[in-house]
C-alpha positions in Angstrom: 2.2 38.4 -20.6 1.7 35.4 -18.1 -1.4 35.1 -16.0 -1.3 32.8 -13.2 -4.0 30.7 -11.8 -4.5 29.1 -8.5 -2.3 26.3 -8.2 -3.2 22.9 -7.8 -1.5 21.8 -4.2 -1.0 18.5 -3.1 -0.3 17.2 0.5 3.3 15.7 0.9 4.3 12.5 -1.4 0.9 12.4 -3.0 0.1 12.6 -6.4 -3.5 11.1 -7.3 -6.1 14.6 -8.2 -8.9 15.2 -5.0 -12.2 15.7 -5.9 -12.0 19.7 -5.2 -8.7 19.4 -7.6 -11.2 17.9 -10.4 -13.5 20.6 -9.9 -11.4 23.6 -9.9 -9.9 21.5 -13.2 -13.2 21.7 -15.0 -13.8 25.0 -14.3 -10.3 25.6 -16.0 -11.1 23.1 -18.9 -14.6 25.9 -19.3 -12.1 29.0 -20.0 -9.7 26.6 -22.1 -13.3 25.7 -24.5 -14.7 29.5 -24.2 -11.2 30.8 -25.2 -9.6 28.5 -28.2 -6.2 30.7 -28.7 -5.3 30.1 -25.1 -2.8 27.8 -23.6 -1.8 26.4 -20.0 1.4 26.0 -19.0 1.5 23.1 -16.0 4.6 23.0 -13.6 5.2 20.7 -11.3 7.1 22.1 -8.3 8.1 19.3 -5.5 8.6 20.8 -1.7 10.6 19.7 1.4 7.6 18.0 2.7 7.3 15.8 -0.2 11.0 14.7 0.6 10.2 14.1 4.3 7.5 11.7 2.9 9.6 10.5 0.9 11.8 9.4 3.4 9.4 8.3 6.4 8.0 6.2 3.2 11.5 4.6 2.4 12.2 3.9 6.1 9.3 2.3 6.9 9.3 -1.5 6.1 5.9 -3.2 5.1 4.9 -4.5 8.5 4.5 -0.2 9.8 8.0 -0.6 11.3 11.1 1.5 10.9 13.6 -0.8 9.1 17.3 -1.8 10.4 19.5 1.3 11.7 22.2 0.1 8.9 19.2 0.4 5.9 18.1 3.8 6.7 18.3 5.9 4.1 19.1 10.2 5.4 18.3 11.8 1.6 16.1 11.3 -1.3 17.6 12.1 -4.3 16.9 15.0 -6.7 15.6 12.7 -9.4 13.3 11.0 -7.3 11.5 14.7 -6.4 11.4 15.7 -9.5 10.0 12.6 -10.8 7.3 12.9 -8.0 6.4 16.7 -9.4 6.4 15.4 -12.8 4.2 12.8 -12.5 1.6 14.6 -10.9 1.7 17.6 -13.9 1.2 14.8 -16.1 -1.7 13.5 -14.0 -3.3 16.7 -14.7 -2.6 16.6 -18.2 -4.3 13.4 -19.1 -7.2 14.6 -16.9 -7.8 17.8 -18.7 -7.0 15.7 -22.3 -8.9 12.6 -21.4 -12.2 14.0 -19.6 -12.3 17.4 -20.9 -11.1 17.5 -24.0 -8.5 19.6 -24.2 -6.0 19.5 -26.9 -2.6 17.9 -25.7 -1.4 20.8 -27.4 -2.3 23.4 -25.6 -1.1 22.3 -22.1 2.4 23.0 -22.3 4.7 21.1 -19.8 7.9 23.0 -17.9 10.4 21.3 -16.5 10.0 20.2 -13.0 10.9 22.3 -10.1 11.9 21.5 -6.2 10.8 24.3 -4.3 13.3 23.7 -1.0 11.4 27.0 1.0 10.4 25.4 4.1 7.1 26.8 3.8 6.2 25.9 0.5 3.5 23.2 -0.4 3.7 21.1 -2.9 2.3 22.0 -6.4 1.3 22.4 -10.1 1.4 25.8 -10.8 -1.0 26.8 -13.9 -0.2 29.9 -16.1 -1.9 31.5 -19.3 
């Protein structure tokens, strides 16, 4: 039997943990302590907006300005998205491990997802 929890939702091409994020994460790390013989699963699920960042990011020079028509860049790979939802699982990870004390252990890692539903937001979804 899974249980999920709220997800942890990001806004498009961001990965650094808000400070509502670290609280709904402690109140997580509480059940983790009160209840030893449970895990967490953390999955990282990329969205369409987090490519559209992604690529207003790439096409953007440092100066604010779009670059040259001939270095635009029309995709972002799958790699890159997935690398994106990864890293921010793993943010979460070391946060729960680091300031909570949770046993690397029990935080279980899936494989990374991109989520191409035009509505979707992207995420960490948490399951017990």
């Amino acid at each position: 039997m899974q249980i999920n929890l709220d997800p942890i939702v990001y806004e498009p091409g961001v990965t650094s943990l808000t400070d509502k994020h670290k609280d709904y994460l402690t109140k997580v790390s509480k059940i983790l302590q009160e209840r030893p013989e449970m895990n967490i699963k953390l999955c990282g699920v990329a969205a369409g907006s987090d490519q559209d960042h992604l690529l207003l990011q790439a096409n953007t020079g440092d100066d604010g300005k779009p670059v040259a028509k001939d270095k635009l860049k029309t995709t972002i790979a799958d790699e890159q998205l997935l690398a994106l939802a990864e890293q921010r699982a793993d943010i979460i990870e070391a946060l729960l491990v680091d300031q909570h004390s949770v046993k690397a252990n029990r935080l279980i890692s899936c494989r990374a997802r991109i989520d191409n539903n035009t509505s979707s937001e992207p995420r960490v979804e948490l399951s017990i």
